[in-house]
Steps between C-alpha positions, in 0.01 A plus 500: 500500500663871416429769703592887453788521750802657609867260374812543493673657098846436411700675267738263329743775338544632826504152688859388533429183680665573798222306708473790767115476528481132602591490793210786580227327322359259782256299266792407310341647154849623361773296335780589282443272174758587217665751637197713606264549789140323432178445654493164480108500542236766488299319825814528715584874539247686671580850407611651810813575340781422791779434231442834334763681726786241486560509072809789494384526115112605564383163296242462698144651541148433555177478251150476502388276212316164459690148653389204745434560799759455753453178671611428839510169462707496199761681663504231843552222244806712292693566830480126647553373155825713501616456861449074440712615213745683704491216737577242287824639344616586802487089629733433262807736580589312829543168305881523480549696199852615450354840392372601869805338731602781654897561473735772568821499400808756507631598111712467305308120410677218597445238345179291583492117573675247285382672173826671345380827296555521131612861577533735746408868483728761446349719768455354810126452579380765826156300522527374887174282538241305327201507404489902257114454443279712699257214478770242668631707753341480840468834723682252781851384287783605734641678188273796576559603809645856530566473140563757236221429242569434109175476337536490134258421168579175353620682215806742630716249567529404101492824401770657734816355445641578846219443712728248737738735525300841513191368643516249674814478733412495841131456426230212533291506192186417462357477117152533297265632287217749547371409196474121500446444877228511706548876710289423777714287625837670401323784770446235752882359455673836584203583762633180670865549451497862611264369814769244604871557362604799581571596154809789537459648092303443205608568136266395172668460205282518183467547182394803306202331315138606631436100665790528714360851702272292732797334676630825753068549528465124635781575745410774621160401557636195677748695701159753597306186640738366740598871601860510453662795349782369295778694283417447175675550203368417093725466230387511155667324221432572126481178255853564359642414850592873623374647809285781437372640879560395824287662772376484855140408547295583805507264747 
């Protein structure tokens, strides 16, 4: 049944699918789906319009015009059907996959095991722990505490040819995408970390490129919910590899 009724508009040549406005939309009506924000169903947003003042590019507005109806219902079934999701995929990180051991270790690399390496780098690595992934890391590894912060986009460390060297030395990075990953719980990650590990400095290396400006937003908003103010510095890297701005953000 369509109604006349308040929903959410979004403007796709000024969405740059920095997935800001999920984490404010409760009924879980927003998802970014190639690239851009989406209503992923008419019945699920119910116009009130509580993501409108988190998109920094104004993407976002409400209309009047003919849809379903929102439906409460619909929206209780979306959220469990995602948290059993959720749920599910997280089961299957504690069954012993290499990928979330946690390790620290001091550089340069030693070698590892009986496995001889075909090559070693020139540069010795600075990477002192694993797991990189935001997703992987847990707000309790011991690596954290009172540690100065590295967290990059997945994509700097191709791009920037120094990044051990320049970037990383002295650091524990964490990596991801703002694009490709799910924000809400990026936000709850650093809300977590900040809460519990005495973080001592932040700095967020990204990319120039409009999908990469949602990384310093997510940890700042993190850093805001546990209330922890946190030097913070961004560093901006163009797609040639230079560095174009670095700047301190407002903790």
């Amino acid at each position: 049944m369509k109604v006349m009724r308040k929903i959410i508009e979004i403007d796709e040549e000024l969405c740059d699918g920095c997935g800001l406005c999920i984490p404010s939309c409760a009924e879980g009506a927003l998802q970014i789906i190639d690239g851009k924000a989406k209503l992923v169903g008419d019945k699920y947003c119910d116009g009130l319009g509580a993501c409108l003042g988190e998109c920094p590019n104004d993407a976002l507005k409400t209309v009047e015009r003919e849809v379903e109806a929102f439906d409460e219902e619909a929206v209780e079934e979306l959220l469990k059907s995602r948290e059993d999701e959720k749920k599910a995929g997280e089961a299957v990180l504690p069954c012993g996959c290499p990928s979330t051991l946690l390790q620290s270790f001091s550089p340069p690399l030693e070698p590892h095991g009986t496995i001889e390496p075909i090559s070693r780098p020139a540069m010795p690595s600075a990477l002192s722990h694993w797991p990189i992934q935001i997703n992987l890391v847990p707000p309790t590894a011991p690596f954290l505490k009172g540690a100065d912060l590295l967290v990059a986009a997945d994509c700097t460390s191709f791009t920037y040819p120094n990044f051990h060297a320049d970037f990383l030395k002295g650091k524990v990075l964490m990596v991801g995408c703002p694009k490709f990953d799910e924000v809400k719980a990026y936000i709850q990650k650093f809300a977590e970390i900040f809460s519990t590990a005495d973080i001592k400095s932040v700095t967020i290396a990204v990319i120039e490129v409009p999908c990469c400006q949602g990384l310093p937003m997510i940890v700042k908003k993190g850093m805001d919910i546990s209330g922890k103010k946190v030097p913070m510095e961004q560093v901006v890297i163009s797609t040639r590899g230079e560095v174009l701005k670095k700047e301190k953000l407002a903790a």
